[in-house]
C-alpha positions in Angstrom: 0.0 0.0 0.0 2.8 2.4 0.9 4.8 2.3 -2.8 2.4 3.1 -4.0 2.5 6.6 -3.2 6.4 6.7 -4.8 4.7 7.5 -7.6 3.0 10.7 -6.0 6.1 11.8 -3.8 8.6 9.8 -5.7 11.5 11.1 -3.2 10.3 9.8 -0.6 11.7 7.1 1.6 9.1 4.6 1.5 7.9 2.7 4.7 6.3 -1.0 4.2 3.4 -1.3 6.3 2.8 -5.1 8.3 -0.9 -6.3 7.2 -2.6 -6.1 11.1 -1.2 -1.9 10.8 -2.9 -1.7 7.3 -6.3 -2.8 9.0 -6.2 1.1 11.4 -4.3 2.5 8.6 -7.3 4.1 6.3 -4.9 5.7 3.8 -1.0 5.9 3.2 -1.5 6.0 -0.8 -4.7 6.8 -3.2 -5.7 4.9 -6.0 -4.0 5.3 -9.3 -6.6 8.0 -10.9 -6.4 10.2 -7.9 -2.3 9.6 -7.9 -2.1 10.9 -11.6 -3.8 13.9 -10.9 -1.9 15.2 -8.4 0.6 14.4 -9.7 -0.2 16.7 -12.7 -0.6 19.8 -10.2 1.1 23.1 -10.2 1.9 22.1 -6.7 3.5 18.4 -7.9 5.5 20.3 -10.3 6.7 23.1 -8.4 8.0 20.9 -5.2 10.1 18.4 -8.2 12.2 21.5 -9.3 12.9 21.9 -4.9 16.6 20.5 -4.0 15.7 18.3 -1.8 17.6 15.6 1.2 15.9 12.8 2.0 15.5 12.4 5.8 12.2 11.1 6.8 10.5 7.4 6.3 7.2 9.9 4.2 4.7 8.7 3.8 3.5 8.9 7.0 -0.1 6.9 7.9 -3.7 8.6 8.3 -5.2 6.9 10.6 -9.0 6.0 12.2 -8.9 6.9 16.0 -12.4 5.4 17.1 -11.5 4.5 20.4 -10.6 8.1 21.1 -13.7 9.1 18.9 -16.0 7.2 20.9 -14.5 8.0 24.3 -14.8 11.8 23.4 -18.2 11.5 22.3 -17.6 13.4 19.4 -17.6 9.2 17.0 -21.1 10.1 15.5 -20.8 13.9 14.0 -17.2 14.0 13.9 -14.9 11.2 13.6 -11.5 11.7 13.8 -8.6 10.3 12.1 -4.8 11.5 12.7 -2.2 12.5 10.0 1.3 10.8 12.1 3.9 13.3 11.2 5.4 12.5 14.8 6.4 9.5 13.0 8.3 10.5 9.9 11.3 8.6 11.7 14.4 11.0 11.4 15.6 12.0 15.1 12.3 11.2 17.1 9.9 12.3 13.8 8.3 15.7 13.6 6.5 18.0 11.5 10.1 19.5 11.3 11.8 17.1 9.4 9.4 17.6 6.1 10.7 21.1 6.4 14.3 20.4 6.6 14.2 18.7 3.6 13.5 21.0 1.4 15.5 23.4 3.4 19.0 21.6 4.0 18.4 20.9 0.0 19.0 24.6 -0.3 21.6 24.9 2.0 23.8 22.3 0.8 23.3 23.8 -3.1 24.5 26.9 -1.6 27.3 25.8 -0.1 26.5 26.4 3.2 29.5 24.1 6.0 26.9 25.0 9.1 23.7 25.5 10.3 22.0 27.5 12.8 18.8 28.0 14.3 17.0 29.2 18.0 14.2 28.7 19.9 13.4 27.2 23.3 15.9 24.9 25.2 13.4 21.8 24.9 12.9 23.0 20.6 11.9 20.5 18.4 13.2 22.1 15.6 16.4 22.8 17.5 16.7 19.0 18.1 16.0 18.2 14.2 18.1 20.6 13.2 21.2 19.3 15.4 20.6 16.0 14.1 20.2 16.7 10.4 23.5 18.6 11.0 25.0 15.4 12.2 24.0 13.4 9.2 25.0 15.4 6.8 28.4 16.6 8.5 27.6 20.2 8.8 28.6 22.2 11.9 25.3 23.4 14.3 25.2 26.3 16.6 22.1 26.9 18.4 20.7 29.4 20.7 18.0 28.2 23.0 16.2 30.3 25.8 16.2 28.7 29.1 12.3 29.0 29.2 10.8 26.4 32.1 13.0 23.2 31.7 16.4 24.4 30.7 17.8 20.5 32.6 19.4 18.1 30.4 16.2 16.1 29.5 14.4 15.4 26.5 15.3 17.7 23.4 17.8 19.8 24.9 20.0 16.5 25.7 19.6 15.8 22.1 21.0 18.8 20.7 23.9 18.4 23.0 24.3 14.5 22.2 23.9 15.1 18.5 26.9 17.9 19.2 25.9 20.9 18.6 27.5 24.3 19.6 24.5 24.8 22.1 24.4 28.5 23.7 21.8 28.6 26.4 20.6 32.4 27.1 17.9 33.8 29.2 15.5 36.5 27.3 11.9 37.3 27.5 10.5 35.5 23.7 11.8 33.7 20.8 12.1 36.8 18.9 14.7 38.1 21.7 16.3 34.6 20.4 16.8 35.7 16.9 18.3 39.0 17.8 20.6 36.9 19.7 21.2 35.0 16.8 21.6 38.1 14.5 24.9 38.4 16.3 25.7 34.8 16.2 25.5 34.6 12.6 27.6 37.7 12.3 30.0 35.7 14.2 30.0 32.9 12.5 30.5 35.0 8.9 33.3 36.6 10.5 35.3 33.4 11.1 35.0 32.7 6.9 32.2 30.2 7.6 28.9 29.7 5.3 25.8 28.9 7.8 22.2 28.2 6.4 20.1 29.9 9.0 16.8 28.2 10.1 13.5 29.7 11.8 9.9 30.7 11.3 10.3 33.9 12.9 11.4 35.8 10.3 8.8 36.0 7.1 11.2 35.3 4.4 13.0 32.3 5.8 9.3 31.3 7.2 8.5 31.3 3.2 11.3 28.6 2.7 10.0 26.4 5.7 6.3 26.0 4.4 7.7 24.4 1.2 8.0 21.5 3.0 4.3 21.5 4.9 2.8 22.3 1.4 4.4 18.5 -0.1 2.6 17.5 3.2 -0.5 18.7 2.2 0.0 17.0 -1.2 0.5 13.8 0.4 -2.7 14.3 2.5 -5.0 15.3 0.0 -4.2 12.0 -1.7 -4.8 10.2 1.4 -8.3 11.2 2.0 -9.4 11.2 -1.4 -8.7 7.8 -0.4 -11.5 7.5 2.6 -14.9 6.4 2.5 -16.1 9.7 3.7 -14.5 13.5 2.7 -12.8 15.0 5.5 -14.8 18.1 6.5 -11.9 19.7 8.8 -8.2 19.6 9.0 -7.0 20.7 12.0 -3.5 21.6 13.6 -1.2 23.6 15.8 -0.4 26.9 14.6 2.5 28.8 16.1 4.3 30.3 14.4 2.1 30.2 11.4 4.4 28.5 9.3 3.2 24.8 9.5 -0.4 25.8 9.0 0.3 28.6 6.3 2.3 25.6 4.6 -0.9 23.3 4.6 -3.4 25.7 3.9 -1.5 27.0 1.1 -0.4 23.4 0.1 -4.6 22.4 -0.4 -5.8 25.6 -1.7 -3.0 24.9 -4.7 -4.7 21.7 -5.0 -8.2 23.0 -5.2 -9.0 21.4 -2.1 -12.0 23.5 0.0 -11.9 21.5 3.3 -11.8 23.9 6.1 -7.9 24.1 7.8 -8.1 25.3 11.4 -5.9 26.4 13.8 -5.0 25.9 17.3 -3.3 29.3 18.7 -0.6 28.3 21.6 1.6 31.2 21.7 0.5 34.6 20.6 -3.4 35.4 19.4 -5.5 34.4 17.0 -5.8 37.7 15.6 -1.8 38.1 15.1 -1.2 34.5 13.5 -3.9 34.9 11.5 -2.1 37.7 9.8 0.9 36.2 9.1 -0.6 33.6 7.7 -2.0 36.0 5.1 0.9 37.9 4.6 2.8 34.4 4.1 0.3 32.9 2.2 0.3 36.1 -0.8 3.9 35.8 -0.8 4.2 32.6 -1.8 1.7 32.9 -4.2 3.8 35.8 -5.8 7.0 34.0 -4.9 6.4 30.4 -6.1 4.2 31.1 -8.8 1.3 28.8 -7.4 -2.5 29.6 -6.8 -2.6 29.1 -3.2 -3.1 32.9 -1.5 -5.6 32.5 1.2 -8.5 35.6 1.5 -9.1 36.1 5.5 -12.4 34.2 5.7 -9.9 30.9 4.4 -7.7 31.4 7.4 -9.7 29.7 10.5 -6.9 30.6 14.0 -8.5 29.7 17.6 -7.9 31.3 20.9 -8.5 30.0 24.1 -6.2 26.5 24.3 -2.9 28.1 25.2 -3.7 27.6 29.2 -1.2 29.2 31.6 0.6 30.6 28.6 3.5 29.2 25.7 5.1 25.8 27.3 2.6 25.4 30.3 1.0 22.5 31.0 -3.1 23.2 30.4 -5.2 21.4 32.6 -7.1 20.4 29.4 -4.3 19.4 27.4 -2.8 17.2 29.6 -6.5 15.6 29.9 -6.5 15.1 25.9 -3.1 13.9 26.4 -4.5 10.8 28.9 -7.1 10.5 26.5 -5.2 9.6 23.6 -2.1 7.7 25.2 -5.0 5.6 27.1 -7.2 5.3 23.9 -5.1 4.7 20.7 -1.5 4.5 22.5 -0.9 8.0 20.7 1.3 10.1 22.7 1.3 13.7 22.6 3.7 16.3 23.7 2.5 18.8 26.5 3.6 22.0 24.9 2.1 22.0 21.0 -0.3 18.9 20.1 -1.6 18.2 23.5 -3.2 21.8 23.3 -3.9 21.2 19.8 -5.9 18.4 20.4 -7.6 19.7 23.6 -8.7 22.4 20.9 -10.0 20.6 18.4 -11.9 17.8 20.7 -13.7 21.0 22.7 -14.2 22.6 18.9 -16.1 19.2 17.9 -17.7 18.5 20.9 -19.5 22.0 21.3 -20.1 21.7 17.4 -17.9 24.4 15.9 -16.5 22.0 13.3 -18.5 20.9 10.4 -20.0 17.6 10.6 -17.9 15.0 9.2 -14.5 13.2 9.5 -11.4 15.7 11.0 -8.0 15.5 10.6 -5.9 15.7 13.2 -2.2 16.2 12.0 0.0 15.0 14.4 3.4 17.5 14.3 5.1 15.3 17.0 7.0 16.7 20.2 7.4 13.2 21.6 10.3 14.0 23.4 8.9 17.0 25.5 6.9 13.7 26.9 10.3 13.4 29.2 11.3 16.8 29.7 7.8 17.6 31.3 7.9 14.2 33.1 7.4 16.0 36.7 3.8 17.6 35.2 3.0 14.6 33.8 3.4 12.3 36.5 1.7 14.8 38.8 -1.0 15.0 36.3 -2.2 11.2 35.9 -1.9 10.7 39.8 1.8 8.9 38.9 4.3 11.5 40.9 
């Protein structure tokens, strides 16, 4: 079931799935009619002229979750299914490592002998980024904020045991990080080295990342054209932006008009909302494809971010339980537990159209460990 996708996504690495997983997993691959015309898109055509290295074991499975459907009484109007990008293999998985493949294509045709990037000590991206460093034998340098759990658990041990240059600082946001970084790179430029510089933060490198999340969404959209039943909502974590502007952009190219929404857990609705327009016309204008998003497109929620960005929520440790206790589908505390706290109260007070939803899982796994304390302390386990 899974080659047959190659034709699709013909660089990807493809995973064989064992009969008893084919049974949960609806679609990894569409039919051969549905195949060719994707294939054929503007979309298809513009990610095959991409440099591109191959890290992650893509595609990764949709799969039924009616265990968790029926537990969260939402199996009758909305059953959901989940898009695994926490297991596209490289380094732990990740939504991140579709991104870096496009992006470390780019770096190496430049030339580029390092990489860099910044975010939060316990980063995913900072941990995929070490990594992919590591395999491709470039030199890393990151800058991570001390935030809540600056210990040597879960991502931040990573970065270190993947060996990256790992400066710790303490600043108020992860925009304070990429001023830091400014100087970094400055640095680094000044000591006759090439880095490739990596973050969503800033529009014009966030235009790079979605390349990525848009050949996700062109793997999606042959997967449920695959399923009995249209999905009638795709829902995800939106942070940044980037990963959601990269989706929504990827399906609108594809003429696809199920609704994409958005889980806010860091700044407002309001204000990722915008740069998901701004991102969304510029890649229009930029890669030459029909995917700019009007406002009424864009679909951002408030109200799931809790205590605030990399808190534990009361509710998203409670969709977390749900999941691991449900489909053995773990979630990370900071990003999907929150998204899917989001979408479940979205579905169960019926703010999502009735239907199948996508869930698309964008990983996280090892915050699992970092956050272990909350956790514990959370299931009754501490």
């Amino acid at each position: 079931m899974f080659a047959r996708l190659s034709m699709l996504y013909p660089a990807c690495v493809i995973a064989q799935a064992p009969t008893d997983t084919e049974r949960r997993t609806i679609s990894a691959a569409a039919p051969a009619q549905l195949q060719s015309k994707y294939a054929a898109s503007s979309l298809a055509a513009f990610l095959a002229t991409r440099p591109r290295v191959a890290l992650g074991t893509l595609p990764t499975p949709l799969e039924a979750c009616p265990r968790l459907s029926a537990a969260a009484g939402i199996a009758e109007r909305t059953p959901l299914y989940a898009k695994r990008d926490d297991l596209t293999g490289f380094a732990l998985g990740g939504n991140k490592v579709r991104m870096l493949e496009y992006l470390l294509g780019e770096a190496i045709a430049e030339g580029a002998d390092c990489l860099m990037t910044g975010a939060d000590a316990q980063s995913n991206q900072c941990r995929a980024v070490a990594a992919a460093a590591a395999k491709l034998g470039l030199g890393c340098t990151l800058v991570v904020n001390a935030g809540l759990h600056p210990e040597m658990q879960g991502n931040l041990l990573l970065q270190h045991l993947y060996g990256a240059d790992v400066r710790m600082v303490q600043v108020g946001d992860l925009l304070e990080v990429q001023r830091v970084l400014d100087g970094v790179e400055q640095e680094l430029r000044a000591q006759g080295r090439r880095p490739y510089r990596i973050t969503g933060q800033y529009v014009e490198l966030a235009l790079k990342a979605m390349v990525g999340y848009m050949g996700g969404a062109l793997e999606l959209a042959a997967q449920m054209d695959g399923l009995p039943e249209q999905p009638a909502s795709v829902v995800l974590c939106a942070g940044s932006g980037t990963t959601y502007a990269g989706f929504a952009c990827g399906l609108k190219a594809l003429g696809i008009t199920t609704r994409v929404t958005g889980i806010s857990i860091i700044t407002p609705a309001a204000q990722v909302a915008e740069r998901v327009l701004a991102l969304s016309r510029l890649a229009a204008e930029t890669y030459g494809l029909d995917c700019a998003l009007s406002p009424d497109e864009i679909d951002i929620r408030d109200g799931h971010i809790g205590p605030g960005y990399g808190h534990v929520s009361e509710e998203g440790l409670a969709a977390t339980t749900l999941a691991a206790r449900t489909e053995g589908m773990l979630l990370d505390p900071v990003y999907t537990s929150k998204t899917m706290a989001g979408l479940l109260a979205l579905a169960r007070g019926g703010a999502l159209s009735a239907g199948p939803s996508v869930f698309v899982h964008t990983g996280g796994i090892p915050g699992v460990f970092a956050y272990h304390r909350e956790l514990a302390a959370g299931i009754g386990a501490a």
